[in-house]
N, C-alpha and C positions, 0 to 999 in steps of 0.2 A: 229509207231512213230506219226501219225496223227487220233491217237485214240480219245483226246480231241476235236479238230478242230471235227470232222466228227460227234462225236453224238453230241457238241452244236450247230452242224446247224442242223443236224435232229430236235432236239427236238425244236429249234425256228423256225423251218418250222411247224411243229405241232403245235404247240402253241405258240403265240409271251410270251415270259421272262421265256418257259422252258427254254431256253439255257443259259440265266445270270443265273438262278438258280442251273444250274448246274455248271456254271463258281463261284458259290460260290457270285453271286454278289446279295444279295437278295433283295435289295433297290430295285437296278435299275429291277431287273425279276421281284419284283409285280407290279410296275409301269407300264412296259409293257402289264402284265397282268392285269390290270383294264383298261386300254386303250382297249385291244383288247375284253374285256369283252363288255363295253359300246359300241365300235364300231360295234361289233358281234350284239349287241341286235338291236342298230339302223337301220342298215342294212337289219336285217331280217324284221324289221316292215314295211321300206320304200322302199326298192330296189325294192320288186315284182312291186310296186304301178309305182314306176320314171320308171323304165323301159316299163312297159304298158302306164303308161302319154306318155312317149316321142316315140312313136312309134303312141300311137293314139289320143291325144291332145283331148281325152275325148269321151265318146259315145252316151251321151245321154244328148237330149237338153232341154231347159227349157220346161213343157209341161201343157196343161192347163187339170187340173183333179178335176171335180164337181165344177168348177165353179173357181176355185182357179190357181192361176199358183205356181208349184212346180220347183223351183229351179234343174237344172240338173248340169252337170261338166262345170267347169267354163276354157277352154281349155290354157288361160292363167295362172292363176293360177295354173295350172296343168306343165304345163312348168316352169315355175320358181320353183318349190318344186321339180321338178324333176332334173332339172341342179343343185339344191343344193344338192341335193342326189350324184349325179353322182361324181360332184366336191370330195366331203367326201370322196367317193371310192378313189378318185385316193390319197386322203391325207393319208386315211388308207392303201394303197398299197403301198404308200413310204416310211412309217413310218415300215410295214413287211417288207420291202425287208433292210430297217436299221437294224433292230432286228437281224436280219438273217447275216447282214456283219457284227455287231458288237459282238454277240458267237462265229461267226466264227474266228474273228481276236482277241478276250480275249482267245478264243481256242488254238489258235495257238499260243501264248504269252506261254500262260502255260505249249505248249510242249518244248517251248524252256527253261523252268526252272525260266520262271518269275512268279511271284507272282501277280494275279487278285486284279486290284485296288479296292480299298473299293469304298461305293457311296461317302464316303468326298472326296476321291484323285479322283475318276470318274468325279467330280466336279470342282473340280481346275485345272484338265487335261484340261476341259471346258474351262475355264476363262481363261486358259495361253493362250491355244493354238489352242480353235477351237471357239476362244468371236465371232470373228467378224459374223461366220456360225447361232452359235444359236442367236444373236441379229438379227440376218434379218429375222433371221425364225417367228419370231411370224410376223409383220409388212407381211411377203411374205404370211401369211395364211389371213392376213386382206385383200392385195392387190387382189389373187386370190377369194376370196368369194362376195370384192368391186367393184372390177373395171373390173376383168376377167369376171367373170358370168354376169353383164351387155353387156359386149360388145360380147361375148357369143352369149346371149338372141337376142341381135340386129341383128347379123347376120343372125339367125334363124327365126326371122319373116320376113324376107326377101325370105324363103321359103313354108311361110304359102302365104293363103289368109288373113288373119287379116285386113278387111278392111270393111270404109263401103256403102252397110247398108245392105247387107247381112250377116256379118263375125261379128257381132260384140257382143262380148260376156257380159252379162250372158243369152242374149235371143239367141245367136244363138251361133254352132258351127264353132272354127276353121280348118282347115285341112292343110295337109303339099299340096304343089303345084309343089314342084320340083324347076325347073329354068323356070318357065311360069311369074313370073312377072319381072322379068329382058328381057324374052323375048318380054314379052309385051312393056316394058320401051323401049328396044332400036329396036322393027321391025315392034310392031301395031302404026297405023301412028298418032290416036289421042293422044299417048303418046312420042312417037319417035318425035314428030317433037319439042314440047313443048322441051325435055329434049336436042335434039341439040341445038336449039333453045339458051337453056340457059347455056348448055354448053359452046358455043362458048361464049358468053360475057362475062360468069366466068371467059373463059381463057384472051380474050380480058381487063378486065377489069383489070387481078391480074397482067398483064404486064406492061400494061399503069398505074395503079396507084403504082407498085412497081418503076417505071423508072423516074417516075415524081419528088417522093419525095426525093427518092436516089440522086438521080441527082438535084434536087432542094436545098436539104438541101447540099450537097457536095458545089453546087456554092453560096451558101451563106456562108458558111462556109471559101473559100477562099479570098470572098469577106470581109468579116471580120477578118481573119487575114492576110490579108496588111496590109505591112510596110504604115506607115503617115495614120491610117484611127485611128480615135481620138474618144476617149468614147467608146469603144467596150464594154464594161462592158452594157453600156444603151443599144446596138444594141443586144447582146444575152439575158437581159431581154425581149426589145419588142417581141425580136422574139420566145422568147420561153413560152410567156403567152396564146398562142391556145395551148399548150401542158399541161400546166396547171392546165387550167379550166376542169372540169368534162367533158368529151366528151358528157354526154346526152345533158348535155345544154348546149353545144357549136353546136349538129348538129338539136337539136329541134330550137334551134334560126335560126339557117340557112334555114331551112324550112320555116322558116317564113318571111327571108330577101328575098328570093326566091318565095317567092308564084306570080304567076303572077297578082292579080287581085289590093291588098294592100301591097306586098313587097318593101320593097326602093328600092332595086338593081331597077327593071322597071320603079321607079319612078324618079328614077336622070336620068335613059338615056331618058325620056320622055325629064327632064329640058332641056337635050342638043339636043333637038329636035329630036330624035332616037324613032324609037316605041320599046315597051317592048317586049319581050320575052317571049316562053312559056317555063320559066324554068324547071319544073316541069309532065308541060301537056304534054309536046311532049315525043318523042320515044328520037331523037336523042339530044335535050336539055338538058333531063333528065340525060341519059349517062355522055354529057361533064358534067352536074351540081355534081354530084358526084364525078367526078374525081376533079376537079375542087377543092370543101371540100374538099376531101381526102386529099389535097394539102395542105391547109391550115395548115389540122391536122399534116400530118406524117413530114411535110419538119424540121420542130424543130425536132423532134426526131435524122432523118438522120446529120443534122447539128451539134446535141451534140456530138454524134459520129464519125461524119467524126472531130469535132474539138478537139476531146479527139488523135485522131488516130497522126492529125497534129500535135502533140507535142513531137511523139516519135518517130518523122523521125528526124533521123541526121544529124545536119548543115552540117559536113564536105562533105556530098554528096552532094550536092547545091553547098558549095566551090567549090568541084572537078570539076561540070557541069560545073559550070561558070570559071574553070579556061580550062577547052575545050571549049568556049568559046558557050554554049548553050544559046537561047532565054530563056524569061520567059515562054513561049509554049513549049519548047523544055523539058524545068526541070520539067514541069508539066507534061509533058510526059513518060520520062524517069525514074520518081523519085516520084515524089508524086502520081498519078492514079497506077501506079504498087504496092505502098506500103498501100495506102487506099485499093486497091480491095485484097490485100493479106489480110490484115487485117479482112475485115469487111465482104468478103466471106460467110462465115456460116452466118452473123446477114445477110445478102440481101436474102438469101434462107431462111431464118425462114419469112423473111419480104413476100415474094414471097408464101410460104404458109399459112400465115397468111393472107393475101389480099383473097385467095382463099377462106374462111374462115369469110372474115370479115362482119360481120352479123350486126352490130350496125350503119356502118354506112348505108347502103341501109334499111335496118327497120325503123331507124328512120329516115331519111330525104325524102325518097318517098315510104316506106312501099312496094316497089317494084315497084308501081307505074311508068308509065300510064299499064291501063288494055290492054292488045294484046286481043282479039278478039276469035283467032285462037291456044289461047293456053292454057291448063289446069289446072287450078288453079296457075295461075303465071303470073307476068306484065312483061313491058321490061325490067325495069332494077333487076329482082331477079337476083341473084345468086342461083347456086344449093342448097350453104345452106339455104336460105330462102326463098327458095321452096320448101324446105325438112321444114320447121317451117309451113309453111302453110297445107301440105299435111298432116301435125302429128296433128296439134291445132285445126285445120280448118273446116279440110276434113275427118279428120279419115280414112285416106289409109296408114296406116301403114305398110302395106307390101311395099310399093311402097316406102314410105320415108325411109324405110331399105337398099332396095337396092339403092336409092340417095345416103345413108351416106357411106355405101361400095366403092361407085365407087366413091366418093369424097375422102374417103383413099387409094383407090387403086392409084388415081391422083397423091395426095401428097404424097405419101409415095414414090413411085417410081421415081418422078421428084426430090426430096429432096434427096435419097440418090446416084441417078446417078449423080447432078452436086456437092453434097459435095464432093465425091470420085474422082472426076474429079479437085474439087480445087485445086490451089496452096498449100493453106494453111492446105490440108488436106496432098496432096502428102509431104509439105517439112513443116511436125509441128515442127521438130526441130530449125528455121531456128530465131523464134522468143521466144525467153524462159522468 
């Protein structure tokens, strides 16, 4: 009875589109067979090659012969042509192992006495009933070859040496190092101390400037919708034209209100008889100055939002408070902070990793700045991300800005999805539709 079913999978094991062509379906069986024809031929030319790339990232280095220097294996390039090889494999291996379920279930169709769709009704079977699979598929073979094989790539020089000024290719070879630069990053002490170092301010930093502006924009946001406060329309323009303006040059100007030597800020508290500050210069100045901006920046943000959220709390719970006779503290307790944090939940963890993350503002308003002394290519107020921008741009330690960017995903990834799953808003989504 499963005579069909059994030689259209033999035969599309043998050859991807013998088995449509035996299912009589001969559109769709040469299709597969010119795919697997092209893919057979690519495969043979480049597999030996990716598989020796990615196992030896090259063998022979640039070398100087009569005078002349002769170009050898360039160990990165050899790595990316080899992860696009490999990638292929795995497209061409899903695409056989389809071949093979799809003989096998036109097989089994025809022993039940149905009749093998043509390629038009093969087609329209498509569009009715499997649009949404093939429409993602092209887009999924972009995203994998785009965004996959990059981050890929990145993880894997994080187990080279790829650094420099020994590692650095076309004069010199790469090699794979195992977990020796992550070892070195978190136990040898001229890198270990840098990377706690700015570790802890990262985290320090993405708290305090996450708590400031949430919180900052939440109490202005209350503060402007009270009952008798008049113009509100003028009070959420003022307030939300730092949000506005281009942040370059809203935090390149701030650098400059800030400079200790000609900034105003030093120069009005001079007027008031105050000495200036070393906004900028110092270790612990620079910190508050940052946060401080960041303030400026994100509190409109949190204020739109906590002002959008105030508008779909419902009167009659306020009524109810106050007809239990609760304070204004008490309703704000009860009723509004339960319903803002329910709400805006996910947006305060994207906010929380994004602070983690946020590069533009410590680039441009102290470039990292002041210089620590004691620590490797990094000032006090970096972040790991932009001490990962200096180690890449910079410094050419690539292996070392790899393993940065990992355990900056490792960070966010894992803090992001243990407090969303722990939300309210996660546990009870049906609660708001």
């Amino acid at each position: 009875m499963d005579r069909h079913r059994n030689k259209a999978t033999v035969l599309s094991i043998l050859c991807m589109g013998l088995g449509q062509l035996y299912n009589r379906q001969f559109i769709k069986g040469l299709l597969f067979l010119i795919f697997e024809v092209f893919g057979v031929t690519y495969l043979i030319n480049n597999l030996p090659r990716a598989l020796w790339g990615i196992v030896t990232l090259g063998d022979t280095p640039r070398m100087l012969v009569k005078g002349k220097w002769v170009d050898g294996d360039h160990s990165i390039f050899i790595l990316i042509s080899s992860l696009i090889t490999l990638l292929f494999l795995v497209v061409f291996i899903i695409v056989y192992v389809m071949n093979v379920r799809d003989a096998r279930k036109v097989g089994h169709e025809r022993e039940l006495g149905k009749r093998a769709n043509n390629f038009r009704q093969s087609i329209r079977y498509v569009l009715d009933y499997k649009f949404a699979v093939a429409f993602l598929s092209i887009p999924a073979i972009g995203i994998l070859f785009f965004t996959i094989m990059p981050i890929i790539f990145m993880v894997l020089l994080a187990f080279t040496n790829y650094s420099a000024p020994k590692h650095i290719p076309p004069a010199m070879l790469v090699d794979w190092v195992g977990f020796g630069t992550f070892r070195n990053l978190l136990a040898l002490k001229t890198w270990s101390h840098t990377f706690y170092g700015v570790l802890t301010w990262t985290i320090i930093w993405a708290i305090l400037s996450t708590i400031t502006t949430y919180f900052g924009g939440m109490l202005v946001a209350l503060l402007i919708n009270q009952k008798g406060i008049r113009f509100k329309g003028v009070w959420r323009t003022i307030l939300i034209l730092p949000y506005a303006i281009p942040q370059i040059i809203s935090l390149l100007v701030m650098r400059n209100l800030f400079n200790g030597q000609f900034g105003p800020v030093n120069q009005y508290l001079q007027y008031f008889g105050l000495g200036g500050l070393p906004w900028l210069t110092d270790e612990f100045w620079a910190r508050v100055t940052v946060i401080l901006v960041n303030m400026w920046v994100g509190i409109p943000v949190s204020m739109i939002l906590i002002m959008g959220v105030l508008t779909t709390i419902p009167r009659d719970m306020y009524e109810a408070a106050e007809v239990d006779g609760a304070s204004g503290f008490q309703k704000f307790k009860i009723v509004t902070l339960p319903m803002i944090l329910f709400t805006t939940a996910p947006t305060l963890i994207m906010q929380f990793a994004g602070n983690i993350n946020n590069f533009n503002m410590i680039f441009l308003l102290t470039g990292g700045d002041p210089v620590k002394g004691d620590y490797q290519y990094a000032g006090a107020t970096d972040l790991l991300v932009t001490w990962l921008y200096k180690l890449t741009l910079t410094q050419n330690k690539y292996n070392m800005a790899s393993a940065v960017g990992i355990i900056i995903f490792l960070i966010i990834a894992s803090f992001s999805i243990y407090n969303y799953r722990r939300t309210a808003s996660f546990k009870e989504e049906d609660m708001i539709q």
